[in-house]
BANULO-868967 format. One line per 10 residues: number of its first residue (from 1); their letters; for each residue y, x, z of C-alpha. Coordinates in Angstrom, 3 decimals, decimal comma. Example, Ala and Ser with C-alpha at 12.3 -4.5 7.8 and 13.67 -1.06 7.14 Angstrom:
<sites>
1> as> -4,500/12,300/7,800 ~ -1,060/13,670/7,140
</sites>
This chain:
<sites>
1> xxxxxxxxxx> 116,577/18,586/99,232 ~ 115,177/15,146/99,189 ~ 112,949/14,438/95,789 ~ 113,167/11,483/94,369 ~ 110,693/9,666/92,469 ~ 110,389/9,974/88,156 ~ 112,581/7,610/86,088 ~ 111,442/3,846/86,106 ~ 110,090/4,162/89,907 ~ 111,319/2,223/93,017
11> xxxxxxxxxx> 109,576/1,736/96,191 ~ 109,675/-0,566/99,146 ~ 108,143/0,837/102,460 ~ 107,162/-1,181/105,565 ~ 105,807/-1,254/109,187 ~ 103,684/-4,557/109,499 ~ 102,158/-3,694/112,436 ~ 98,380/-2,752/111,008 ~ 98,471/-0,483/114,272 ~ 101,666/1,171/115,468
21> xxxxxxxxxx> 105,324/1,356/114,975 ~ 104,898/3,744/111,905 ~ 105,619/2,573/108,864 ~ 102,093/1,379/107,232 ~ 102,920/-0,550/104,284 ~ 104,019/1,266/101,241 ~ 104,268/0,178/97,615 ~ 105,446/1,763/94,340 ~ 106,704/-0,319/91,781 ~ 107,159/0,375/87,713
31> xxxxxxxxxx> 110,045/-0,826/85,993 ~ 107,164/-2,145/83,625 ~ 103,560/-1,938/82,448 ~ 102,739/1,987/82,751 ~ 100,416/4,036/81,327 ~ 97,622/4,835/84,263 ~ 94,488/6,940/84,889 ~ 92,316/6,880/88,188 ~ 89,403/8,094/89,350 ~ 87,547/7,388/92,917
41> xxxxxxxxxx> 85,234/8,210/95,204 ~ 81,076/7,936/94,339 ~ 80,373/6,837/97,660 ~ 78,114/4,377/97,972 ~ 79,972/2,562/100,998 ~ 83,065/2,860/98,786 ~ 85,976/0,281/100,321 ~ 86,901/-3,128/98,556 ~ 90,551/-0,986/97,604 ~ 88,376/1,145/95,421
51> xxxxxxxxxx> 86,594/-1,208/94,150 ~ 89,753/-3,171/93,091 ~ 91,618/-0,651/91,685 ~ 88,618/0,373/89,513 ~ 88,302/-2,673/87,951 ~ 91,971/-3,322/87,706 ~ 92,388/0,622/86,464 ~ 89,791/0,053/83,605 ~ 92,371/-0,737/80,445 ~ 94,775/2,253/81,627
61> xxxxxxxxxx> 97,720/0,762/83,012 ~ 99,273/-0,671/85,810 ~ 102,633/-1,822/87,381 ~ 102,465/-0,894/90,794 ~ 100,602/0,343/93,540 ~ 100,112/-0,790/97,468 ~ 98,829/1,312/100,185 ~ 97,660/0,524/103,684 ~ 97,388/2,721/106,261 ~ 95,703/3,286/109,493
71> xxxxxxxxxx> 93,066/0,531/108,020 ~ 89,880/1,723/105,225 ~ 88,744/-1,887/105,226 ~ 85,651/0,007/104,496 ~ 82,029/-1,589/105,098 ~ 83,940/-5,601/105,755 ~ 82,064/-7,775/103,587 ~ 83,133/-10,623/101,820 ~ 85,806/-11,243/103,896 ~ 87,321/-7,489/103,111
81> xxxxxxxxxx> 87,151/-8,269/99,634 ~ 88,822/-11,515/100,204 ~ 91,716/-10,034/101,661 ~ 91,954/-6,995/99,014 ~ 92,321/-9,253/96,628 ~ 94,894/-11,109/98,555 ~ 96,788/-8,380/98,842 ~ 96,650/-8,071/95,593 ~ 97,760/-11,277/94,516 ~ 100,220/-10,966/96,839
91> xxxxxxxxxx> 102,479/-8,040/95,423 ~ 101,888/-9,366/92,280 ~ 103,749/-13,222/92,668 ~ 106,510/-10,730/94,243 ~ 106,711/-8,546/91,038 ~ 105,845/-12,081/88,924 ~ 102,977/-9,464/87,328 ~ 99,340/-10,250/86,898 ~ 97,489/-8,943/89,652 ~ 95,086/-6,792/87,352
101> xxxxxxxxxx> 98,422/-4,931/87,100 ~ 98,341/-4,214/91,176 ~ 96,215/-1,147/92,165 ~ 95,196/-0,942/95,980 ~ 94,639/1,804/98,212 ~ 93,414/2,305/101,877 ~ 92,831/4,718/104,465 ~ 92,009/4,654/108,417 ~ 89,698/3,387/110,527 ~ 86,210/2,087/109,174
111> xxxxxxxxxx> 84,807/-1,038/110,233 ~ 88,025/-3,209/110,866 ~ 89,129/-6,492/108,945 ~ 93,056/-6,251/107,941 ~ 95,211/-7,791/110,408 ~ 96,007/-10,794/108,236 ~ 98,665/-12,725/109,973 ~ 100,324/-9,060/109,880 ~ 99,645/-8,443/106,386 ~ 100,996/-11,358/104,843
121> xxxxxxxxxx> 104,132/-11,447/106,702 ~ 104,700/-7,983/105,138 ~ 103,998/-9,631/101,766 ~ 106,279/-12,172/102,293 ~ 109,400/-9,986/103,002 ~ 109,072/-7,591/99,755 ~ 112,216/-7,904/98,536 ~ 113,291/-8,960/95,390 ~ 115,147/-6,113/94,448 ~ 113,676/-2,250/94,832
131> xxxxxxxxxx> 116,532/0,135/95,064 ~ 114,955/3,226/97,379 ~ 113,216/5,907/95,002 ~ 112,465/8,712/97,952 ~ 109,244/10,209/96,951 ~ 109,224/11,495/100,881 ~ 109,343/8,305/102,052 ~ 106,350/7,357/100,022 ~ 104,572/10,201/101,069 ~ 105,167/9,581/104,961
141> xxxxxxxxxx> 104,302/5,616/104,613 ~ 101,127/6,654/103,566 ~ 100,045/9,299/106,302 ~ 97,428/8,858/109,176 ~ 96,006/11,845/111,102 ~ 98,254/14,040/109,020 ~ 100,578/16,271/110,588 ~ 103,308/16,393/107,946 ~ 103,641/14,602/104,200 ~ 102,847/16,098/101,454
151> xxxxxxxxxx> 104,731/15,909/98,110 ~ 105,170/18,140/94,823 ~ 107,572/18,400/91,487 ~ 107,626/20,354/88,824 ~ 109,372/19,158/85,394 ~ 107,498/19,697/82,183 ~ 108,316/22,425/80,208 ~ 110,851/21,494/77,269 ~ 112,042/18,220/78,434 ~ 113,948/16,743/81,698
161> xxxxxxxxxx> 111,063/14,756/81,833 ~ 109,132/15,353/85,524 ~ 105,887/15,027/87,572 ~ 106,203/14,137/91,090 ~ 103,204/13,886/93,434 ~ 102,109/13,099/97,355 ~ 98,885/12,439/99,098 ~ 97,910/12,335/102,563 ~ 94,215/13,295/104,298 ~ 92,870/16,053/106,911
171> xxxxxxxxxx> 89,507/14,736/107,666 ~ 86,499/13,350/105,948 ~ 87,684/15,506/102,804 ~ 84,851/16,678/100,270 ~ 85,742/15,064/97,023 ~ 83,303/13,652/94,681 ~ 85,199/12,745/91,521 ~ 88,452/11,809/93,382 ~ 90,085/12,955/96,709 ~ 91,580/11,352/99,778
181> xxxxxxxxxx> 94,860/8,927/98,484 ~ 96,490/10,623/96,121 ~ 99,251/8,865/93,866 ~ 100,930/11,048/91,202 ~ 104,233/9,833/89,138 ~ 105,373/11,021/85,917 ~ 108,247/9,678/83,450 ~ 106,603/11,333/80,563 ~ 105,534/8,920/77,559 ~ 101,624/10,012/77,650
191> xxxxxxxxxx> 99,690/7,830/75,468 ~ 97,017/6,318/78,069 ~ 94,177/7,790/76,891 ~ 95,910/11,546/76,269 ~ 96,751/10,372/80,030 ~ 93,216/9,344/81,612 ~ 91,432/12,805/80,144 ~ 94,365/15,466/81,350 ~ 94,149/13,615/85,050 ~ 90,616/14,239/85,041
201> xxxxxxxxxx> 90,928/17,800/83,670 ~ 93,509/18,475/86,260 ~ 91,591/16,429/89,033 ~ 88,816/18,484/88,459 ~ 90,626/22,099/88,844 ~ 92,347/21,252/91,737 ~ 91,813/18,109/93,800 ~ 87,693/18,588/93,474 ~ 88,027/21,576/94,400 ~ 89,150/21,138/98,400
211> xxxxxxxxxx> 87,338/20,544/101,031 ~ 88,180/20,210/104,671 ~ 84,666/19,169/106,428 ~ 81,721/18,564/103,828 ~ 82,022/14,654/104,274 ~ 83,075/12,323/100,995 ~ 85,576/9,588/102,461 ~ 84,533/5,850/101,433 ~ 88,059/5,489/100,492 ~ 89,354/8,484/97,984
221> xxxxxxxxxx> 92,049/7,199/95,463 ~ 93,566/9,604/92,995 ~ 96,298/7,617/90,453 ~ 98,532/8,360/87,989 ~ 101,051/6,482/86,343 ~ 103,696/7,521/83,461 ~ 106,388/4,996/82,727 ~ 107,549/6,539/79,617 ~ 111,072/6,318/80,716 ~ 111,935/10,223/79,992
231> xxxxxxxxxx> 110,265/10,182/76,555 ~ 107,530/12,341/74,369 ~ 106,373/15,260/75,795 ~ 104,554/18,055/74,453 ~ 100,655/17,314/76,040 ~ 100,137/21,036/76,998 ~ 103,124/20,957/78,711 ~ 102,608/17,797/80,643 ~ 98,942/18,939/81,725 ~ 100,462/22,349/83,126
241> xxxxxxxxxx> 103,514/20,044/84,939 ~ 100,595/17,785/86,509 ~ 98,367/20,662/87,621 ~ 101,192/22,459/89,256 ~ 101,883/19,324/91,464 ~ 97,771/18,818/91,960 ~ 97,072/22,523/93,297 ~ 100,491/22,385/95,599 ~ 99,174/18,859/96,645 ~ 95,895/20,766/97,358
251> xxxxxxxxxx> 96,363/23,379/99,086 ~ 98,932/21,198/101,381 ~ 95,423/18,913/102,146 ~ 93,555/22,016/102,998 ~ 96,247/23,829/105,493 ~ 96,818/20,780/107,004 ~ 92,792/19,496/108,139 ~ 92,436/18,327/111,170 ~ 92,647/21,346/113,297 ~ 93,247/23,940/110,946
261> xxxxxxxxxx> 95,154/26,800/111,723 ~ 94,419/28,664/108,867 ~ 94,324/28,104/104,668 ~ 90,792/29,624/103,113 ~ 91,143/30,063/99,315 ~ 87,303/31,151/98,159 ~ 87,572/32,743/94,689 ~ 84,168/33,173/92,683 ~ 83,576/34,850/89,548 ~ 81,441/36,960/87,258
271> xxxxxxxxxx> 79,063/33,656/87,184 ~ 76,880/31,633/84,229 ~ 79,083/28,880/84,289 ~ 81,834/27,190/86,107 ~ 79,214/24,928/87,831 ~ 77,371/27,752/89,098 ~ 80,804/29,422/90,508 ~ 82,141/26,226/92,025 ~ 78,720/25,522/93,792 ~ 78,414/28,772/95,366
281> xxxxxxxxxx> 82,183/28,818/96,488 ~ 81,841/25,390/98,411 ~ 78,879/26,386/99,813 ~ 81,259/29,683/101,278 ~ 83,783/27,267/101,877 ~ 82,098/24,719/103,738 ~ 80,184/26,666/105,867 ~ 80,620/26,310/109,566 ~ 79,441/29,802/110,259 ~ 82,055/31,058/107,554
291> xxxxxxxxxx> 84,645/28,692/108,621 ~ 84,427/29,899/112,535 ~ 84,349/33,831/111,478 ~ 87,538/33,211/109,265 ~ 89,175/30,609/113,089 ~ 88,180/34,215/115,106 ~ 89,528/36,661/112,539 ~ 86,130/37,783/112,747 ~ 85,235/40,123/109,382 ~ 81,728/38,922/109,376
301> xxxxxxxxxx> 80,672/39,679/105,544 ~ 76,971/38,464/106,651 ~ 78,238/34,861/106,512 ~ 79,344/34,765/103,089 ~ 76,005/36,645/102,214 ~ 74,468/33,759/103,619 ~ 76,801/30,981/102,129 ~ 75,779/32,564/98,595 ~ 72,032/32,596/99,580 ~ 71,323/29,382/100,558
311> xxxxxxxxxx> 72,146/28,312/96,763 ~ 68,611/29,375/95,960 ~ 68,633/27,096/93,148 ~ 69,997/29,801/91,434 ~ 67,141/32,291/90,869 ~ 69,699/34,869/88,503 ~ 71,848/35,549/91,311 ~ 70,564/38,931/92,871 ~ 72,115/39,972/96,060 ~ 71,926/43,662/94,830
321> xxxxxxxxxx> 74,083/42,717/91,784 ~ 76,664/40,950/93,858 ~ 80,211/41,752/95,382 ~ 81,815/40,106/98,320 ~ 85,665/40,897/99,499 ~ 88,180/39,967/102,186 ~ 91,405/39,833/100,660 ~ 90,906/42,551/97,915 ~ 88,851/44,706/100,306 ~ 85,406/45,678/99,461
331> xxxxxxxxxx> 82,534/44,798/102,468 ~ 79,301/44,314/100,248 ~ 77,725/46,362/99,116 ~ 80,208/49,221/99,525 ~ 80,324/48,610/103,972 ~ 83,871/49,603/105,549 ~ 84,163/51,634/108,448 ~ 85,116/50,356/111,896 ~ 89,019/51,033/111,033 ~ 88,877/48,981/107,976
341> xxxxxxxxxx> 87,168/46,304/110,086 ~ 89,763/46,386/112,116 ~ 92,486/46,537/109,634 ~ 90,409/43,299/107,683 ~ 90,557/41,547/111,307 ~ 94,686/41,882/111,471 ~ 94,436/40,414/107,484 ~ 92,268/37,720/108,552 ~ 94,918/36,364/111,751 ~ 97,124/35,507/109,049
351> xxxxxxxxxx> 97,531/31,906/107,967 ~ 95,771/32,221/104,521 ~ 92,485/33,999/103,771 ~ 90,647/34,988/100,368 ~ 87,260/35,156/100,506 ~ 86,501/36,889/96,803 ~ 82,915/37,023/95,541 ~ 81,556/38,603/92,476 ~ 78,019/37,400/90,822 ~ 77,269/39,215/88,317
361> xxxxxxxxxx> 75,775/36,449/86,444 ~ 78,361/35,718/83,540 ~ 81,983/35,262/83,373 ~ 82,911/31,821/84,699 ~ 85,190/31,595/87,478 ~ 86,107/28,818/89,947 ~ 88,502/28,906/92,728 ~ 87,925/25,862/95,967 ~ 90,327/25,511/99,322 ~ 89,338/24,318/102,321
371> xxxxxxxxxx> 90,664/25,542/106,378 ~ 89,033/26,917/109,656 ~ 87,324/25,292/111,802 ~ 88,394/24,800/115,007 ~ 88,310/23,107/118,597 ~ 90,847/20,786/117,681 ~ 88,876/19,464/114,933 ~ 86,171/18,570/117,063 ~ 88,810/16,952/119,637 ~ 90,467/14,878/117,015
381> xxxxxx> 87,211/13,062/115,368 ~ 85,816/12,881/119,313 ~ 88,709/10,364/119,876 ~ 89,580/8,941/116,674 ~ 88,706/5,442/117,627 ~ 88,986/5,274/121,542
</sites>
């Protein structure tokens, strides 16, 4: 079933040659001024996009946004600025909107100007009439190393009102206040500051919690925009609609890394707070060691051990107080015997693994996703730009 995009949506997707025959030039379009929330990446080589769609994002709301893909414009000067804000400026005398009301987004290769000439031809064939409203198509327009798109829906609870979400990223994925490009769609009437706080309560839960290889893009855009057109909603209701879309949005990033074969949900609790649980469960999750026992199916408890050790910033955690599981089997302290090994080596060819550890040093709880790592990861980013 194809799923469309929210009420007061339309889109207009392009190939303008930025590199291939794929389509590469995607923009959503409001009926009118929305209510918007974004955050970004911290990066300090953060992309001219970012740094237009921050400044544009500041007064919470926005008529459209443009994506370009297979192209960061990352680390291109004035010039890459320039021709941001040219972009810009363009959509907006198309949509006869102020370009504060554009928001930009980028993703590809780091290093290269736009291809102008390119570029503005696609500006100069928007149409003046949006029709198309397939959230699919916007999903696929925006894709670059992925191996499939990746959209959610879910409609909020006691209205026909509905959240509808896609993003695209494998690589370069450890999110610091944002993640990767992800745009998320709503016809709810949020006001925009009930908006701005539940995305970044909901960002924080789901989409800063993946992570594919350690390393913070220079281009992460997350975005939100609610056009009102379904009416009021009920805010607890819209906050569990949104997260619904985020984690599906999330865990579809983390199966899909460059690579990966396999999802790896790591699940910590019993800790002082929910910073000490989501440290300790990245540092699981991101470990190559951990990462490479999980590829091989390998039941190697000794890696998590030393996942949760190396936070040694945390002096209360005491490796006889804590409790680490595959799945909801038992390997520390309480050892299995060389049949459960094997039986926790048959769990662990599956396509998702839980990693489940236990600190006895509260009760806060966090939950991160990231994949395996594999040969194919390291074959991908060999080649990526020869």
């Amino acid at each position: 079933m194809t799923i469309s995009l929210p009420q007061g949506f339309r889109t207009h997707i392009a190939n303008v040659g930025i590199k291939d025959s794929t389509d590469d030039f995607t923009l959503v379009i409001a009926d009118t001024t929305c209510a918007a929330a974004g955050v970004f990446t911290q990066s300090r080589f953060a992309g001219p996009s970012v740094l237009v769609s921050r400044e544009h994002i500041a007064n919470l709301s926005a008529r459209a946004v443009v994506v370009i893909s297979k192209n960061a414009n990352v680390a291109t000067g004035a010039e890459g600025m320039s021709n941001a804000r040219e972009v810009v400026a363009g959509v907006a005398t198309a949509l006869a909107c102020d370009p504060t009301d554009v928001l930009i987004a980028s993703t590809g290769v780091i290093g290269r100007q736009y291809p102008m000439t390119q570029v503005r031809s696609g500006l100069n064939s928007i149409p003046e009439q949006f029709t198309a409203t397939s959230a699919e198509a916007v999903a696929k327009g925006i894709m670059t190393t992925d191996t499939v798109h990746k959209v959610a829906e879910a409609t909020i609870s006691g209205s026909s009102a509905r959240v509808v979400g896609v993003a695209k990223g494998v690589g370069m994925i450890e999110p610091n206040m944002a993640t990767l490009i992800t745009m998320i769609f709503t016809d709810a009437l949020i006001a925009p500051a009930d908006l701005d706080q539940v995305f970044r309560n909901v960002i924080d839960r789901t989409f800063n919690c993946v992570s594919v290889d350690t390393d913070t893009s220079t281009s992460d855009t997350a975005i939100v925009l609610a056009s009102g057109a379904a009416g009021a909603v009920k805010i607890d209701a819209f906050e569990a609609a949104l997260h619904e879309v985020a984690l599906s949005l999330t865990k579809q990033v983390a199966r899909d890394g460059e690579g990966a074969e396999k999802l790896i949900e790591v699940h910590v609790d019993g800790a002082k707070d929910r910073v000490q649980a989501k440290t300790v469960a990245k540092a699981i999750v991101n470990s190559p060691l951990v990462k490479t026992a999980v590829h091989g199916a390998d039941p190697n408890w000794g890696r998590v051990a030393m996942a949760v050790g190396k936070c040694s910033q945390y002096s209360d955690i005491n490796q006889d107080n804590v409790v680490i599981r595959f799945g909801s089997q038992e390997v520390y302290p309480t050892q299995v015997d060389a049949t459960g090994l094997a039986n926790l080596s048959q769990y662990m060819r599956g396509t998702d693994v839980r990693i489940h550890v236990s600190l006895a040093t509260g009760t806060s709880d966090a939950t991160v996703w990231g994949c395996d790592l594999t040969d194919g990861y390291v074959r991908i980013n060999a080649d990526y730009t020869t």
